[in-house]
Every structure is written in C-alpha cells, then in structure tokens.
PDB file of N, H, CA, C and O in Angstrom:
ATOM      1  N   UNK A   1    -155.417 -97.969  12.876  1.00  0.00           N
ATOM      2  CA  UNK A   1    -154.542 -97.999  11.722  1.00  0.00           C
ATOM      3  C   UNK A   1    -155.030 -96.946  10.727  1.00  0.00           C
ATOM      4  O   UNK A   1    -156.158 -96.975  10.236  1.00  0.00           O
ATOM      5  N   UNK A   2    -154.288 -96.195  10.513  1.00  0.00           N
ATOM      6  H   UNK A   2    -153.371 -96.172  10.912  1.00  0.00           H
ATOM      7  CA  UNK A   2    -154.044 -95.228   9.152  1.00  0.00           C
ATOM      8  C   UNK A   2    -154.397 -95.677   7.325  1.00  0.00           C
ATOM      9  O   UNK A   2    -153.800 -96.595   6.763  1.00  0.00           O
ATOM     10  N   UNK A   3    -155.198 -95.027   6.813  1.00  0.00           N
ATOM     11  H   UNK A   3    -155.682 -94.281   7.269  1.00  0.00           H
ATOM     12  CA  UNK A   3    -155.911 -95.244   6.145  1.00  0.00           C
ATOM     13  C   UNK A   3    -154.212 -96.015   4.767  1.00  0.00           C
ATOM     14  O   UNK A   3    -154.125 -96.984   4.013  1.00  0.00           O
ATOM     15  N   UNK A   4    -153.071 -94.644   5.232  1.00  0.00           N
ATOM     16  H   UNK A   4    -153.142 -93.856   5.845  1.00  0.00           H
ATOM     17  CA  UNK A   4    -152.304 -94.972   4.470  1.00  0.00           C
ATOM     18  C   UNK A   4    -151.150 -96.710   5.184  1.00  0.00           C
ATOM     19  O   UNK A   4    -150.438 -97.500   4.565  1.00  0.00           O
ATOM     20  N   UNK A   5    -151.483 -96.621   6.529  1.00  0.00           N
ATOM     21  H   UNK A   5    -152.062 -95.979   7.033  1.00  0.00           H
ATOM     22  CA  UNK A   5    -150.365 -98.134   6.983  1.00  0.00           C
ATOM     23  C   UNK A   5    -151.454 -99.123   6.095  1.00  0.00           C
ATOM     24  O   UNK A   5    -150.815 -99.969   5.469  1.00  0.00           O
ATOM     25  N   UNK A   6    -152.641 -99.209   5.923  1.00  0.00           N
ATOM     26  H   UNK A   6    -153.160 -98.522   6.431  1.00  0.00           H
ATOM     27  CA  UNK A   6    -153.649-100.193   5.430  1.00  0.00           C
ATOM     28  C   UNK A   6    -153.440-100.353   4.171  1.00  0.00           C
ATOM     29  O   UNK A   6    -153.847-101.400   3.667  1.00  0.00           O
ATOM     30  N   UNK A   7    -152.582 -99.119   3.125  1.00  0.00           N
ATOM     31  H   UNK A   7    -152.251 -98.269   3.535  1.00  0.00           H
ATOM     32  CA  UNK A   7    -152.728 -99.612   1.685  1.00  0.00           C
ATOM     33  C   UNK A   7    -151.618 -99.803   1.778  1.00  0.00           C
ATOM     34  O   UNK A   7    -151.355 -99.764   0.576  1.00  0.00           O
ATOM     35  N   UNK A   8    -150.161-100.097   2.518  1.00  0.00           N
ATOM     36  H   UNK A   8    -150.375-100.129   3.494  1.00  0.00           H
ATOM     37  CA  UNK A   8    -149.105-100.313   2.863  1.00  0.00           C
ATOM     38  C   UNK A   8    -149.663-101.763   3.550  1.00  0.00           C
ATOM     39  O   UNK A   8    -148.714-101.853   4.330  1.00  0.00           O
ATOM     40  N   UNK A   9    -149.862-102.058   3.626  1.00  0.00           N
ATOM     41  H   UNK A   9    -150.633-101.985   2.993  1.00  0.00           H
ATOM     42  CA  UNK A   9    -150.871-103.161   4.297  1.00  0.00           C
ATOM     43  C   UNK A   9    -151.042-104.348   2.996  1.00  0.00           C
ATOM     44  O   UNK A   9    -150.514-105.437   2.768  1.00  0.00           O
ATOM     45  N   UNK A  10    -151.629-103.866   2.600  1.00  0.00           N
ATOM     46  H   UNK A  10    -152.058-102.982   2.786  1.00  0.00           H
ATOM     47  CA  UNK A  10    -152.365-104.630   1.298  1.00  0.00           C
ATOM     48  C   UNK A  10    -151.676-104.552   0.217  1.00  0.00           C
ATOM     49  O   UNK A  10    -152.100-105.162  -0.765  1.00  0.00           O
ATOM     50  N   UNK A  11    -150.252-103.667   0.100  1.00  0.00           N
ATOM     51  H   UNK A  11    -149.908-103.171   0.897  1.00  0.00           H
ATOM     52  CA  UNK A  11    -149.324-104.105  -0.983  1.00  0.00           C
ATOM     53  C   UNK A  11    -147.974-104.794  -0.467  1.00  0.00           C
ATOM     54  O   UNK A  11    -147.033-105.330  -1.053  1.00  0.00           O
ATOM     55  N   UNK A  12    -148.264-104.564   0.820  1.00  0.00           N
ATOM     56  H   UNK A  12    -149.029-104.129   1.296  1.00  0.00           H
ATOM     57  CA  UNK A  12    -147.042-105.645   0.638  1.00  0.00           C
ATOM     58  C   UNK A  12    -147.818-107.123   0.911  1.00  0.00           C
ATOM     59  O   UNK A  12    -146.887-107.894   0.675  1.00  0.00           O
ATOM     60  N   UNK A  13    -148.999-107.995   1.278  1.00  0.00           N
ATOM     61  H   UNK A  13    -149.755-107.370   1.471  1.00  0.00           H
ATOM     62  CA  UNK A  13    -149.711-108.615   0.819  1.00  0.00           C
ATOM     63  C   UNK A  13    -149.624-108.875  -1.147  1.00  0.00           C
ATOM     64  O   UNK A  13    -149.073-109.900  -1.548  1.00  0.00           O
ATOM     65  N   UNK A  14    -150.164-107.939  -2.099  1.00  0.00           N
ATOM     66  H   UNK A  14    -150.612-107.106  -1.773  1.00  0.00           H
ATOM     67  CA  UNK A  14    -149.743-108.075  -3.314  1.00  0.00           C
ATOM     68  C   UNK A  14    -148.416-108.706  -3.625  1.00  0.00           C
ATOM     69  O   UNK A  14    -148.345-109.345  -4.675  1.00  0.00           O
ATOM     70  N   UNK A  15    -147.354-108.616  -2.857  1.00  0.00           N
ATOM     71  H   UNK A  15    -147.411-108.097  -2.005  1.00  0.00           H
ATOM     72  CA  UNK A  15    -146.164-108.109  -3.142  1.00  0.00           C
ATOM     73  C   UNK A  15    -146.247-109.894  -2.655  1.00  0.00           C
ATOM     74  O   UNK A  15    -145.961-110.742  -3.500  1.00  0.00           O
ATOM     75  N   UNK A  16    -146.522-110.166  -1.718  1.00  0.00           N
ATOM     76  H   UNK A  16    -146.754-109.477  -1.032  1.00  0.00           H
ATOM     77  CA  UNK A  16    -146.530-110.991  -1.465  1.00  0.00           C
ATOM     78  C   UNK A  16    -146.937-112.525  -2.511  1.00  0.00           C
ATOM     79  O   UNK A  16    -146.335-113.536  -2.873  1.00  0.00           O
ATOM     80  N   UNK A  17    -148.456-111.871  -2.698  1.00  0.00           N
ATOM     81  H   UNK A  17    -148.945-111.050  -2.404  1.00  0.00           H
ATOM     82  CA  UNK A  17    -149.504-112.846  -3.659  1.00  0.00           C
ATOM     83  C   UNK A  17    -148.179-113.204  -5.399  1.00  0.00           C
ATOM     84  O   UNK A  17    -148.145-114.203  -6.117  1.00  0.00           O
ATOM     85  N   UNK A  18    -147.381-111.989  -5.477  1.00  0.00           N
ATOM     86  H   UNK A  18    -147.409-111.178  -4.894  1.00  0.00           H
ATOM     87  CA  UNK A  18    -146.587-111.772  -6.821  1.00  0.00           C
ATOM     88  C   UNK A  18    -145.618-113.165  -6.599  1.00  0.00           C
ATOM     89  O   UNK A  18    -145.698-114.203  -7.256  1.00  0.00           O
ATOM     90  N   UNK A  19    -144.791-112.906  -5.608  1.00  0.00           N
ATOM     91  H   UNK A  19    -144.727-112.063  -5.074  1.00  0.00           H
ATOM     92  CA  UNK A  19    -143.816-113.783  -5.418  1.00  0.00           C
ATOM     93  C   UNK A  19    -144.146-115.174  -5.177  1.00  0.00           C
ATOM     94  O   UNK A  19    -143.271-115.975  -5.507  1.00  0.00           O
ATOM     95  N   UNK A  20    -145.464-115.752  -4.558  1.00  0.00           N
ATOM     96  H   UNK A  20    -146.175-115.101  -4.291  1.00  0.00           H
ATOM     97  CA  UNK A  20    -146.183-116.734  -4.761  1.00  0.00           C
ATOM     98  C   UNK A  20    -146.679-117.709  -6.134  1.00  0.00           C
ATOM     99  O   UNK A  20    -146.527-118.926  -6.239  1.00  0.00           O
ATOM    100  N   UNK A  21    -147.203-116.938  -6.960  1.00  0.00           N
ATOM    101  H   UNK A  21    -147.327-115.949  -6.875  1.00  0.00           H
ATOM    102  CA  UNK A  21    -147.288-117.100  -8.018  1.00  0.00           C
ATOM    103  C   UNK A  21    -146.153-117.132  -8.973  1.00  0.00           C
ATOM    104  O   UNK A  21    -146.273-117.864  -9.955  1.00  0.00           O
ATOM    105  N   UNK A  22    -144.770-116.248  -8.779  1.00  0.00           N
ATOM    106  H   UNK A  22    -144.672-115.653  -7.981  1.00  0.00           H
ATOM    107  CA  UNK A  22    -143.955-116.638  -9.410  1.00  0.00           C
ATOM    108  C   UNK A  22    -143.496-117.891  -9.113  1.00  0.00           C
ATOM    109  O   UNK A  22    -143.100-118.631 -10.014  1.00  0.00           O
ATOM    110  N   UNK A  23    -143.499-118.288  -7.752  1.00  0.00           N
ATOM    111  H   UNK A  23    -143.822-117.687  -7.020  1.00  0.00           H
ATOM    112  CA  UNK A  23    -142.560-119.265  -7.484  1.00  0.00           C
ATOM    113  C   UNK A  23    -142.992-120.594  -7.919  1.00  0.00           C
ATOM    114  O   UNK A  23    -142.233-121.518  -8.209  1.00  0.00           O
ATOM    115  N   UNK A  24    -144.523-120.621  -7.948  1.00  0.00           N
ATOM    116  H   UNK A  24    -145.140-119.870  -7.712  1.00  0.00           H
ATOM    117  CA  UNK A  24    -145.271-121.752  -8.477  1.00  0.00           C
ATOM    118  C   UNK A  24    -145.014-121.477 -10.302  1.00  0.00           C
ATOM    119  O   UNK A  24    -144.969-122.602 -10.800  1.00  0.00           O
ATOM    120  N   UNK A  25    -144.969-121.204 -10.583  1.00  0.00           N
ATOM    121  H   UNK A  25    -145.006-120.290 -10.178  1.00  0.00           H
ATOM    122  CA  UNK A  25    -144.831-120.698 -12.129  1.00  0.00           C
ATOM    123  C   UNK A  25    -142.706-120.900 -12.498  1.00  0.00           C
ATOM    124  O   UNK A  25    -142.012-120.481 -13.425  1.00  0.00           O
ATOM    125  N   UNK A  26    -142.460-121.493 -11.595  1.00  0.00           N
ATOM    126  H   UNK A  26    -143.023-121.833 -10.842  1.00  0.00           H
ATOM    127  CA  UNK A  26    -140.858-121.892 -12.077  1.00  0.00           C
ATOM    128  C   UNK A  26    -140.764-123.175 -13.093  1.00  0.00           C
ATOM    129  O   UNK A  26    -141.596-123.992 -13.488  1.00  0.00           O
ATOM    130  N   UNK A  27    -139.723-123.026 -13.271  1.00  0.00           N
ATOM    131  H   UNK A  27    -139.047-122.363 -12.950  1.00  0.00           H
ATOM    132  CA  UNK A  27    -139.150-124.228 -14.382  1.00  0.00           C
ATOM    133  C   UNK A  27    -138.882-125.024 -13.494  1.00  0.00           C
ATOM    134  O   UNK A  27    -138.197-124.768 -12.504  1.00  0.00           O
ATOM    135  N   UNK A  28    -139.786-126.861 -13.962  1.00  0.00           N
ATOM    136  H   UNK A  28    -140.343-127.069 -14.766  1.00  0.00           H
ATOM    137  CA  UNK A  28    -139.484-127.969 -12.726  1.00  0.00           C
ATOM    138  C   UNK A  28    -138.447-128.320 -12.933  1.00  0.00           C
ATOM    139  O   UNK A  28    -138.158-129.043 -11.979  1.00  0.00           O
ATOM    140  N   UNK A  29    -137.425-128.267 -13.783  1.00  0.00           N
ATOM    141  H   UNK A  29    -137.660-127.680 -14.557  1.00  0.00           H
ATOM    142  CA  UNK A  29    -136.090-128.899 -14.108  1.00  0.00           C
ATOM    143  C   UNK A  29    -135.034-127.624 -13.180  1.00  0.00           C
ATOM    144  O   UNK A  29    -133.898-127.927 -12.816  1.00  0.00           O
ATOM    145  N   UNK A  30    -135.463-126.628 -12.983  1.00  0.00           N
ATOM    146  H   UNK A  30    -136.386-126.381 -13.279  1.00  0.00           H
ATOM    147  CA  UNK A  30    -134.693-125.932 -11.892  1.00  0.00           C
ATOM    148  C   UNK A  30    -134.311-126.292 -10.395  1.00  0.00           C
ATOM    149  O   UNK A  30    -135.162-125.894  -9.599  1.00  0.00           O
ATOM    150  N   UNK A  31    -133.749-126.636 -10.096  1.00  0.00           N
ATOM    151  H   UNK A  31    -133.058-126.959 -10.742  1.00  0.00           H
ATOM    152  CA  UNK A  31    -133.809-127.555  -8.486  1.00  0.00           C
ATOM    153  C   UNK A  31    -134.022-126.200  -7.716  1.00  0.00           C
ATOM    154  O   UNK A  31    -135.037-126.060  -7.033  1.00  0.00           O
ATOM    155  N   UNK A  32    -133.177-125.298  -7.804  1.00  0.00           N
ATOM    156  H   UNK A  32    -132.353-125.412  -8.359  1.00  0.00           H
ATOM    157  CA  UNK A  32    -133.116-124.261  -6.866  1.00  0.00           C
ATOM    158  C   UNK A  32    -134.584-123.273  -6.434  1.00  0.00           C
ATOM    159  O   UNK A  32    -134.824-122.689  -5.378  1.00  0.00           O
ATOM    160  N   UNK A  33    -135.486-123.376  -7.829  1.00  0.00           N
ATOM    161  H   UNK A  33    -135.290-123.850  -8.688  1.00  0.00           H
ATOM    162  CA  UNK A  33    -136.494-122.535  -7.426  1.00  0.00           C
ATOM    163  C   UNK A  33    -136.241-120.812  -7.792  1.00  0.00           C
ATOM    164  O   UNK A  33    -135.131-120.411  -8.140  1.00  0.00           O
ATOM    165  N   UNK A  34    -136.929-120.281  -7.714  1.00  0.00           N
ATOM    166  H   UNK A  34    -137.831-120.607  -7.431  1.00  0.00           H
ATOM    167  CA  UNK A  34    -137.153-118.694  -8.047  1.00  0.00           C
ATOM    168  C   UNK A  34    -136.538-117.593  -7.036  1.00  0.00           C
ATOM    169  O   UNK A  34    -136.971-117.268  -5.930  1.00  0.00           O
ATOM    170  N   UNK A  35    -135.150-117.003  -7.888  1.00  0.00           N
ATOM    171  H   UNK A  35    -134.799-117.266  -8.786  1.00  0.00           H
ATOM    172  CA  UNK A  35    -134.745-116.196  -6.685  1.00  0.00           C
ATOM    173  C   UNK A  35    -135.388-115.063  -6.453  1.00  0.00           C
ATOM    174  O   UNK A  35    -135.540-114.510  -5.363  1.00  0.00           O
ATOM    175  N   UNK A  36    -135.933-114.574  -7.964  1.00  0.00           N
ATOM    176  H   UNK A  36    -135.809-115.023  -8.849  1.00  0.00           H
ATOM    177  CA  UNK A  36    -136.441-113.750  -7.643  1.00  0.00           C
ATOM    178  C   UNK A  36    -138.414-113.496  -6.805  1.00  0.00           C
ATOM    179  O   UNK A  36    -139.174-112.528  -6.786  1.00  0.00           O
ATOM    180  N   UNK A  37    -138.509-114.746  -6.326  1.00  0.00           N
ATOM    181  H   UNK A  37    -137.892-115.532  -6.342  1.00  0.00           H
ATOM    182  CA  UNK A  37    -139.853-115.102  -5.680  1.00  0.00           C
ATOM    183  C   UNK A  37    -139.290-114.740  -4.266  1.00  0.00           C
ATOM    184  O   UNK A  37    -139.952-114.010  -3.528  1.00  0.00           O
ATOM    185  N   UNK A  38    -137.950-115.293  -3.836  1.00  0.00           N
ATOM    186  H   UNK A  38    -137.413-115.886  -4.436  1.00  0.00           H
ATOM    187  CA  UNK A  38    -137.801-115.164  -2.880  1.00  0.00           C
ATOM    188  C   UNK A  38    -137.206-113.655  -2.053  1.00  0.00           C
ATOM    189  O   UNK A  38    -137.355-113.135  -0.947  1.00  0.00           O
ATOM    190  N   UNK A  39    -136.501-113.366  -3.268  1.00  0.00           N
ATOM    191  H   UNK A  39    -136.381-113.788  -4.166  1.00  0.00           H
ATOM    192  CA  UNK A  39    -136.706-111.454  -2.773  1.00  0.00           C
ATOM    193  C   UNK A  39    -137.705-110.894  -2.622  1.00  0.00           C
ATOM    194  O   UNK A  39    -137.991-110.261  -1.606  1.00  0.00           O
ATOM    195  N   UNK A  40    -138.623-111.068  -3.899  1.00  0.00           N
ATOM    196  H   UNK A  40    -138.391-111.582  -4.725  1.00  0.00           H
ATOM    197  CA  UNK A  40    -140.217-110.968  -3.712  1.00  0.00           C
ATOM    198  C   UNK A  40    -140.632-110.738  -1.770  1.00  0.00           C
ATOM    199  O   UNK A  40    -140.787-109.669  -1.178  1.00  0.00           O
ATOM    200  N   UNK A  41    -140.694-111.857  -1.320  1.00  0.00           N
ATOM    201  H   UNK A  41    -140.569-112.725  -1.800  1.00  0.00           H
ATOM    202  CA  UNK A  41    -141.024-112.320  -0.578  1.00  0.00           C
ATOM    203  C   UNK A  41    -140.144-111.813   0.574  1.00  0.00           C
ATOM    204  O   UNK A  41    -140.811-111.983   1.595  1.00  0.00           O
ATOM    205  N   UNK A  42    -139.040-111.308   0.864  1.00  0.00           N
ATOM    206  H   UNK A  42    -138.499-111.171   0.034  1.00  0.00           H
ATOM    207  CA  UNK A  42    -137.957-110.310   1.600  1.00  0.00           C
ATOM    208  C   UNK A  42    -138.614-109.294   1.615  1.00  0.00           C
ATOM    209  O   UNK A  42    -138.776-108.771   2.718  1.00  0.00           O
ATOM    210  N   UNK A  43    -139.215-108.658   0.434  1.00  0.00           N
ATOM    211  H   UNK A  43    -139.084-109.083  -0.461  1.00  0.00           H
ATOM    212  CA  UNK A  43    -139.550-107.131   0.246  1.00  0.00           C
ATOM    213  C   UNK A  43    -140.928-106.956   1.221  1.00  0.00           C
ATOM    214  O   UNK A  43    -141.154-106.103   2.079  1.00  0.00           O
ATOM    215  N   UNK A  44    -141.720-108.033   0.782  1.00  0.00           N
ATOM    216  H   UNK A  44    -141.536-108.726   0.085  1.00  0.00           H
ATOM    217  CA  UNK A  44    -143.225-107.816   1.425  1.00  0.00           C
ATOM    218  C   UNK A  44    -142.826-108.106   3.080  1.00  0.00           C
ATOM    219  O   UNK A  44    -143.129-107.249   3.910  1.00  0.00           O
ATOM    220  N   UNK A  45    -142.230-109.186   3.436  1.00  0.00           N
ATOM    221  H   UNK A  45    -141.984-109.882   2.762  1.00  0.00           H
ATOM    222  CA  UNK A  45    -142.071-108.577   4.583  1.00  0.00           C
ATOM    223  C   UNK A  45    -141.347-107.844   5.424  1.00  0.00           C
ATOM    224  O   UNK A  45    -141.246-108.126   6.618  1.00  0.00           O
ATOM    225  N   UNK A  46    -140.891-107.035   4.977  1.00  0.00           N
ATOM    226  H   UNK A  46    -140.973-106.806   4.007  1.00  0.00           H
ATOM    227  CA  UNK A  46    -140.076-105.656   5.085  1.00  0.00           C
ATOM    228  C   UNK A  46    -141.330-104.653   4.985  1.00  0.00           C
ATOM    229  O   UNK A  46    -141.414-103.861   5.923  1.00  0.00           O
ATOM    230  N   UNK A  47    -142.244-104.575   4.063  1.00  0.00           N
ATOM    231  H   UNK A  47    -142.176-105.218   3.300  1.00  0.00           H
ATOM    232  CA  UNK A  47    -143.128-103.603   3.698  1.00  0.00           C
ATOM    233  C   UNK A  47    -144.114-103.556   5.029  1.00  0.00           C
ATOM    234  O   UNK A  47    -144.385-102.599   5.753  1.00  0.00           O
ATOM    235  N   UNK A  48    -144.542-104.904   5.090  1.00  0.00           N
ATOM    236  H   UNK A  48    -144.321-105.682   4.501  1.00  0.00           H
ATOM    237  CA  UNK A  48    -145.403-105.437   6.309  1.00  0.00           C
ATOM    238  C   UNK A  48    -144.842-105.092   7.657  1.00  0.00           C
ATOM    239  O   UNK A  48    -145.516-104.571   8.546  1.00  0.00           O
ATOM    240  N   UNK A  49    -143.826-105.346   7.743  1.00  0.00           N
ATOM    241  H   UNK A  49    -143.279-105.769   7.021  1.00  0.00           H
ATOM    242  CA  UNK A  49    -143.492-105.026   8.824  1.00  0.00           C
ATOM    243  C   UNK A  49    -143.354-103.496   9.514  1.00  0.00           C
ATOM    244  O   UNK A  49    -143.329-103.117  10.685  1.00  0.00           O
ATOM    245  N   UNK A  50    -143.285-102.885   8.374  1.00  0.00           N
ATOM    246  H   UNK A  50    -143.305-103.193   7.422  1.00  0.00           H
ATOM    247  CA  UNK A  50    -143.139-101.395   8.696  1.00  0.00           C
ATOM    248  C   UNK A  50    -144.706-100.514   8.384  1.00  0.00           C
ATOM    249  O   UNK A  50    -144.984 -99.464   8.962  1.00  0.00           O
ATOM    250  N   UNK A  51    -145.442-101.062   7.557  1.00  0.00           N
ATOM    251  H   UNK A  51    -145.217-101.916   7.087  1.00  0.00           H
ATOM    252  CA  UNK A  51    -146.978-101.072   7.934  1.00  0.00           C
ATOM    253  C   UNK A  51    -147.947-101.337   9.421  1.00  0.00           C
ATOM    254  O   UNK A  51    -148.956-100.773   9.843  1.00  0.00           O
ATOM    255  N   UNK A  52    -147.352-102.139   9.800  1.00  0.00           N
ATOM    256  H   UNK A  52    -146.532-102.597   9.457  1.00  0.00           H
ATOM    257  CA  UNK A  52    -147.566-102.802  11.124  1.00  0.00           C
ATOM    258  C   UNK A  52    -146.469-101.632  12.509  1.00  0.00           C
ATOM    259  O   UNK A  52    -146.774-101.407  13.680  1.00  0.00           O
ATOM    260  N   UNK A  53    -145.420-101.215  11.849  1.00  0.00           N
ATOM    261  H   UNK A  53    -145.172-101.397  10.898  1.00  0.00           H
ATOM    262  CA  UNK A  53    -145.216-100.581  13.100  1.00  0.00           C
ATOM    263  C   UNK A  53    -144.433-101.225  13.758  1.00  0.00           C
ATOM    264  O   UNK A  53    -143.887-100.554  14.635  1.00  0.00           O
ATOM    265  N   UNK A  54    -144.008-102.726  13.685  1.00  0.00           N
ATOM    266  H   UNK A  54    -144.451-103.270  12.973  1.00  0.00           H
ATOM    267  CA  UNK A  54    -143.088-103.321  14.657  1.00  0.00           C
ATOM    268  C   UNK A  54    -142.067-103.096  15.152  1.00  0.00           C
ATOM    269  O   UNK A  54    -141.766-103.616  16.227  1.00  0.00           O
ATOM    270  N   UNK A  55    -141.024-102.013  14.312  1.00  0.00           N
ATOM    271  H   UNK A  55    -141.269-101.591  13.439  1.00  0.00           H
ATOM    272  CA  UNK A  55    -139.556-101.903  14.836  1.00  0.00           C
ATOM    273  C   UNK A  55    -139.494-100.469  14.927  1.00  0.00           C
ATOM    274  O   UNK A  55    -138.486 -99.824  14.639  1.00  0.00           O
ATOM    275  N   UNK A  56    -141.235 -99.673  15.571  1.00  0.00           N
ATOM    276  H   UNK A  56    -142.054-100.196  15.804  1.00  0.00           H
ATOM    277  CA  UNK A  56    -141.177 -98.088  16.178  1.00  0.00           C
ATOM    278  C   UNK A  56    -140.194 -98.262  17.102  1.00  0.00           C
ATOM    279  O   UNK A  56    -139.812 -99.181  17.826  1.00  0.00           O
ATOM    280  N   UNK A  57    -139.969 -97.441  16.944  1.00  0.00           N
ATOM    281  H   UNK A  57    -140.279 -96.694  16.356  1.00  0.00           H
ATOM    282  CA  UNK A  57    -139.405 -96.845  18.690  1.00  0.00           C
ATOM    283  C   UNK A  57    -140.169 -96.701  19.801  1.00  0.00           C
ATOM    284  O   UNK A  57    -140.818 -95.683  19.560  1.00  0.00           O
ATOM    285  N   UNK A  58    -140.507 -97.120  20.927  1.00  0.00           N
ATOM    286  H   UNK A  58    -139.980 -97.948  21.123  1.00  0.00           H
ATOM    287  CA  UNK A  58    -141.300 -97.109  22.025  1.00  0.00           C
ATOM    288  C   UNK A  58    -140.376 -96.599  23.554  1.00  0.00           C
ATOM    289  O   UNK A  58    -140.170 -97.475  24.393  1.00  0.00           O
ATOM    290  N   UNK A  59    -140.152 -95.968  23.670  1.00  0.00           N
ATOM    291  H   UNK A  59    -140.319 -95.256  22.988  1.00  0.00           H
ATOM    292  CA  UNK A  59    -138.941 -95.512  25.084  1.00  0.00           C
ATOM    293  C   UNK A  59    -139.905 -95.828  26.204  1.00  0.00           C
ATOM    294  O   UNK A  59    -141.030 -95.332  26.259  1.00  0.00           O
ATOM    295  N   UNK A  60    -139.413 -96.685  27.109  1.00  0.00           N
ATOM    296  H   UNK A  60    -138.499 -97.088  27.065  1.00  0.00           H
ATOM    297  CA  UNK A  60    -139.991 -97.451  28.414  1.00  0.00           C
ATOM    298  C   UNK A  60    -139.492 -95.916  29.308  1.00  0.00           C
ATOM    299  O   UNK A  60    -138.804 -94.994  28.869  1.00  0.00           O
ATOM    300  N   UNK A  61    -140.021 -96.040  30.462  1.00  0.00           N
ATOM    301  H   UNK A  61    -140.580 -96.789  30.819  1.00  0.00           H
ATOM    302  CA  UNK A  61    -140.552 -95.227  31.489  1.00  0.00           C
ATOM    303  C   UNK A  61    -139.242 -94.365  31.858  1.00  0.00           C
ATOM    304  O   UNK A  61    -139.201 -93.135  31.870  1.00  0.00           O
ATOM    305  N   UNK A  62    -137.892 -95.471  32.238  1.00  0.00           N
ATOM    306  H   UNK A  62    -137.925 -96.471  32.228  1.00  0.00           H
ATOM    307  CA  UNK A  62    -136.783 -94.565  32.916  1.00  0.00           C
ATOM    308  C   UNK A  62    -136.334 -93.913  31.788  1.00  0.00           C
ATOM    309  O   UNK A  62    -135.927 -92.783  32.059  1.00  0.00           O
ATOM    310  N   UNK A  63    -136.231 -94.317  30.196  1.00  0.00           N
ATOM    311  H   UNK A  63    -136.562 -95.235  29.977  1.00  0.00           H
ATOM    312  CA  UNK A  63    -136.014 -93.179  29.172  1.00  0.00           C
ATOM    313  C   UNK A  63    -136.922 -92.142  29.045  1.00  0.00           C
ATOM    314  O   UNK A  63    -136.460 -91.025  28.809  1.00  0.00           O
ATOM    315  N   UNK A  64    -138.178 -92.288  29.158  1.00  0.00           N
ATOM    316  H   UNK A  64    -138.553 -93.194  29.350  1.00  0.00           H
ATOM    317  CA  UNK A  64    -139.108 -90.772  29.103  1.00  0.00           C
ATOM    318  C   UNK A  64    -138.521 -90.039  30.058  1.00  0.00           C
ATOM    319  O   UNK A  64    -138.168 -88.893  29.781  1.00  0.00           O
ATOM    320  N   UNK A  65    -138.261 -90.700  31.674  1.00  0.00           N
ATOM    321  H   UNK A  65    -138.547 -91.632  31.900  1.00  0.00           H
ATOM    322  CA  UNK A  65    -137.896 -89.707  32.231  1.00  0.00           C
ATOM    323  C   UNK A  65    -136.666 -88.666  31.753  1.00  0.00           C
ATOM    324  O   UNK A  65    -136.716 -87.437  31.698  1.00  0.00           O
ATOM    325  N   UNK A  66    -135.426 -89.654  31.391  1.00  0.00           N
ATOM    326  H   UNK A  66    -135.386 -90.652  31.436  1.00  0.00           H
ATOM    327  CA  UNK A  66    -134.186 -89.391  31.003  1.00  0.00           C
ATOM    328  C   UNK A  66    -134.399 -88.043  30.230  1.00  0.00           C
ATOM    329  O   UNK A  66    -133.721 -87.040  30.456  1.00  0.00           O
ATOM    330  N   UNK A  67    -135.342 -88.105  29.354  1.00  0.00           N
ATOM    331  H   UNK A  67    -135.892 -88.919  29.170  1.00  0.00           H
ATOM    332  CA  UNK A  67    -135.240 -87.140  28.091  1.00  0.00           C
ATOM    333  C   UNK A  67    -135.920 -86.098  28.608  1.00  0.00           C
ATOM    334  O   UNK A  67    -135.543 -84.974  28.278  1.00  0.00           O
ATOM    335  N   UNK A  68    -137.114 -86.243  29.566  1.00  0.00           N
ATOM    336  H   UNK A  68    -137.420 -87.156  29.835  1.00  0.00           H
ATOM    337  CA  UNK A  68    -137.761 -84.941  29.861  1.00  0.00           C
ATOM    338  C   UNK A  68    -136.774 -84.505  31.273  1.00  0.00           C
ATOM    339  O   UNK A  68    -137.249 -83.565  31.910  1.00  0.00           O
ATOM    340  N   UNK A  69    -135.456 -85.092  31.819  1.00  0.00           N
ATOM    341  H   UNK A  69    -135.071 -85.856  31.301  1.00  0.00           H
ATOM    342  CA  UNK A  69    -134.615 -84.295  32.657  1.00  0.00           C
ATOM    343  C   UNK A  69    -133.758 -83.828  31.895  1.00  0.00           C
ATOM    344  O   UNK A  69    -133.212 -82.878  32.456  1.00  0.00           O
ATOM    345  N   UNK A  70    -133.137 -84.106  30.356  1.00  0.00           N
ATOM    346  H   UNK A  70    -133.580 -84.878  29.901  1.00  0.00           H
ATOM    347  CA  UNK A  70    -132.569 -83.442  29.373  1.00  0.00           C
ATOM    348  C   UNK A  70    -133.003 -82.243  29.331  1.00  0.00           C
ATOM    349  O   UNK A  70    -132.397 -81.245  29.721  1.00  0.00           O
ATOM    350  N   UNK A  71    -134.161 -82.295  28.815  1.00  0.00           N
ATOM    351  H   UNK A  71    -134.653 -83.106  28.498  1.00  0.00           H
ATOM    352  CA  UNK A  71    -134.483 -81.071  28.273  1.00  0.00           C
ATOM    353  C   UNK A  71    -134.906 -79.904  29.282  1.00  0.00           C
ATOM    354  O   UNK A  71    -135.001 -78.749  28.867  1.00  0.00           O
ATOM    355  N   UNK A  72    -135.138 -80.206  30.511  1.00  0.00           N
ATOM    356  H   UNK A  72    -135.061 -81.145  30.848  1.00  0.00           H
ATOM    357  CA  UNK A  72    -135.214 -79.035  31.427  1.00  0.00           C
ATOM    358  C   UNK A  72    -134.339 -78.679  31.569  1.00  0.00           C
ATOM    359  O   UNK A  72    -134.181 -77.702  32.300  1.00  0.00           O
TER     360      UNK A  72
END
C-alpha cells in the first residue's frame, strides 16, 4: 500500500470517527437520528473503499488476451 492509499486510509476512518460522534451527540427527542451522520458514514465508505482498491479493474486471462490480439 501507497504511502498516499494509507492517508486515504485513515481519513476516511476520521470521516468515519466524525459521523460516529455526531450520531451519538443527536437530540433524544429526534426519533429519526442524524442524517447527516449517516452521509457521514456513505462518504467514508466510499473513501475506503477506493483506498483499498476494491472496484479496480482486474481483466481475467481471456481479456488480456483479447486486448493484446487488438493491438497487434
């Protein structure tokens, strides 16, 4: 891991720790809870997830071939 996926790493973690703390920090007479904790919480793992790499592109074997008979 990349020095920069690691501080991409650790803010969406923050991002995370933010929306946590907001959500505990709501008004108890609110039934619904904190929307904005829960975007919070959309964003970081969106951030995380793309820190991590999960939705690269990876082309399995018969596409490598595909592309290197393209291009010859």
């Amino acid at each position: 891991m990349t020095l920069g996926r690691a501080i991409e790493l650790a803010v969406a973690a923050l991002i995370l720790l933010a929306g946590v703390v907001l959500y505990r920090r709501r008004d108890k007479s609110d039934s619904y809870g904190s929307q904005g904790a829960v975007i919070l919480f959309v964003v970081s793992a969106i951030v995380a997830i793309h820190a991590l790499r999960l939705m690269e592109y990876r082309p399995g074997k018969a596409s490598a071939e595909m592309i290197q008979e393209r291009m010859q």
